[in-house]
C-alpha positions as CSV (number, residue, x, y, z in Angstrom):
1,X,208.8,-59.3,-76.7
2,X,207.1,-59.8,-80.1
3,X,209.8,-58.6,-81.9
4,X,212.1,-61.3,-80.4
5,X,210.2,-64.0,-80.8
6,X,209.8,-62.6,-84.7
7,X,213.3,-62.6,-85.0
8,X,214.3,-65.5,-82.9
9,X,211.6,-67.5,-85.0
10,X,213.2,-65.7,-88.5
11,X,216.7,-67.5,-87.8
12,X,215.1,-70.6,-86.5
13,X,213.3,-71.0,-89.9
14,X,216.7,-69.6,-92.2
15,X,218.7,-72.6,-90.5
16,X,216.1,-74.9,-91.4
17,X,215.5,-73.9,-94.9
18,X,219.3,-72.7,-95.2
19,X,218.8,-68.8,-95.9
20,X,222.0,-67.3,-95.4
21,X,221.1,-63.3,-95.7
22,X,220.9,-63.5,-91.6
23,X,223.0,-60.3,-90.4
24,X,220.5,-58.0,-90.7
25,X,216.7,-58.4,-90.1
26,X,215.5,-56.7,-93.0
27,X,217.4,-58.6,-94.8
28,X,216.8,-62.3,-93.3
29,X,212.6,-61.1,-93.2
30,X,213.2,-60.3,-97.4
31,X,214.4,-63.7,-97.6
32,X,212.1,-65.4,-96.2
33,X,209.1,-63.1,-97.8
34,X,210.8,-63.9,-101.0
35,X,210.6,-67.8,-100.3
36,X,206.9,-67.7,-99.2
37,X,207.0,-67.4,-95.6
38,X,205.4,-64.5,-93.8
39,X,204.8,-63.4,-90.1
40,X,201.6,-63.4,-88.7
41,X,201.6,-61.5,-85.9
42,X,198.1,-63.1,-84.6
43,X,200.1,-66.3,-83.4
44,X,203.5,-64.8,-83.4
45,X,204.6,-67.5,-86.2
46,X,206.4,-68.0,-89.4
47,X,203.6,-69.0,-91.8
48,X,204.4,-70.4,-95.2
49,X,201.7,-68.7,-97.4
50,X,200.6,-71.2,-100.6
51,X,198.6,-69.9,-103.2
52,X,195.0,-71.9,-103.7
53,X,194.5,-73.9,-106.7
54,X,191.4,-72.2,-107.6
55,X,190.7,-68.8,-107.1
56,X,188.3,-68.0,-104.6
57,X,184.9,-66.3,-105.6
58,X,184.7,-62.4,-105.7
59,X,182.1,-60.3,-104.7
60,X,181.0,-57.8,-107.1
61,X,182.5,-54.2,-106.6
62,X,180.1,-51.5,-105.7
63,X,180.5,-48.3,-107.9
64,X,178.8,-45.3,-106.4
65,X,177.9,-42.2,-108.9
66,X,176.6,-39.0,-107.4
67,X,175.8,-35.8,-109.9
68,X,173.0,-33.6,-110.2
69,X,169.6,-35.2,-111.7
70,X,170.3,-33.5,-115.1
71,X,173.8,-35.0,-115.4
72,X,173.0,-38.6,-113.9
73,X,172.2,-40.4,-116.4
74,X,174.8,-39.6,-119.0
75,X,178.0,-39.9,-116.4
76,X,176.5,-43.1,-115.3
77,X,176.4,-44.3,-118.9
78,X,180.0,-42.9,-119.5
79,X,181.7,-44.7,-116.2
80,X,179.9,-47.5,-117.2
81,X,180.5,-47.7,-120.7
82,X,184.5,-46.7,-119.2
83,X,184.4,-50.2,-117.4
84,X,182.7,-52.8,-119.4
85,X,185.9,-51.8,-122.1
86,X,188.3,-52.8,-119.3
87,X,186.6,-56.1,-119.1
88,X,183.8,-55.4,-116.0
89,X,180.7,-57.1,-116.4
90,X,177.4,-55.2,-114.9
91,X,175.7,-57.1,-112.5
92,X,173.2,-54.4,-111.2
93,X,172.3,-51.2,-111.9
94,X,169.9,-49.1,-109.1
95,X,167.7,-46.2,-110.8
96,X,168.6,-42.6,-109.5
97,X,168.5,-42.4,-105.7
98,X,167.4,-38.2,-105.4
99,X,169.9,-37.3,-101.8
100,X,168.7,-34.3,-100.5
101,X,171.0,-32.1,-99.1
102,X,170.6,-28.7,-97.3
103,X,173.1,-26.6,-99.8
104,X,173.1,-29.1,-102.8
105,X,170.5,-31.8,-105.0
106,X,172.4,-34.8,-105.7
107,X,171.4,-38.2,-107.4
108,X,173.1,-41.9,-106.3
109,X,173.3,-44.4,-108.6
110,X,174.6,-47.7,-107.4
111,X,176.2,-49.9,-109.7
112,X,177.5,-53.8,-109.0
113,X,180.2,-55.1,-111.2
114,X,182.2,-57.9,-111.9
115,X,185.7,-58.6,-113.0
116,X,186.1,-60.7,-116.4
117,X,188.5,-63.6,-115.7
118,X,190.6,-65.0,-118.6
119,X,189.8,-68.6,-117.8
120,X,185.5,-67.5,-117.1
């Protein structure tokens, strides 16, 4: 039944708007992806999708590191040395975390960063 009203709904919308790739669905969904309408299957509607004028605000990424405690320190300086050159910005930086395990010793080291925005 969904999928009728999806495409029932798809060729109401392409004789609104005047879309004339109807004959196949693929096709007539493309279309009307292409044009900035989507599906959303929660209310079984055609939804034009509009970007926001501003950007919305992003949580920094969480970067786990696990090694062994002689290693830890110098592969978390490497991956983070790695992503402030792509433009990340460190928020946060935990000291090792020792994770015992029955057959192995590991160290965590959590890391928070933040993407560098052209216009920030």
């Amino acid at each position: 039944m969904a999928d009728y009203k999806k495409h029932a709904g798809a060729l109401d919308l392409a004789n609104i708007l005047g879309v004339k790739e109807i004959e196949h669905r693929e096709h007539l969904y493309h279309s009307l992806n292409r044009i900035g309408y989507f599906w959303k299957s929660a209310t079984q509607t055609w939804e034009l999708y509009t970007i926001p004028d501003e950007p919305p605000p992003y949580d920094p990424m969480r970067i786990h590191v696990w090694a062994r405690p002689k290693r830890i320190a110098q592969l978390t300086d490497s991956v983070l040395a790695h992503l402030c050159s792509t433009g990340m910005t460190i928020v946060s930086r935990s000291e090792p975390i020792p994770c015992n395990h029955p057959e192995d010793f590991y160290n965590l080291v959590v890391m928070r960063l933040m993407a560098k925005f052209e216009d920030d």
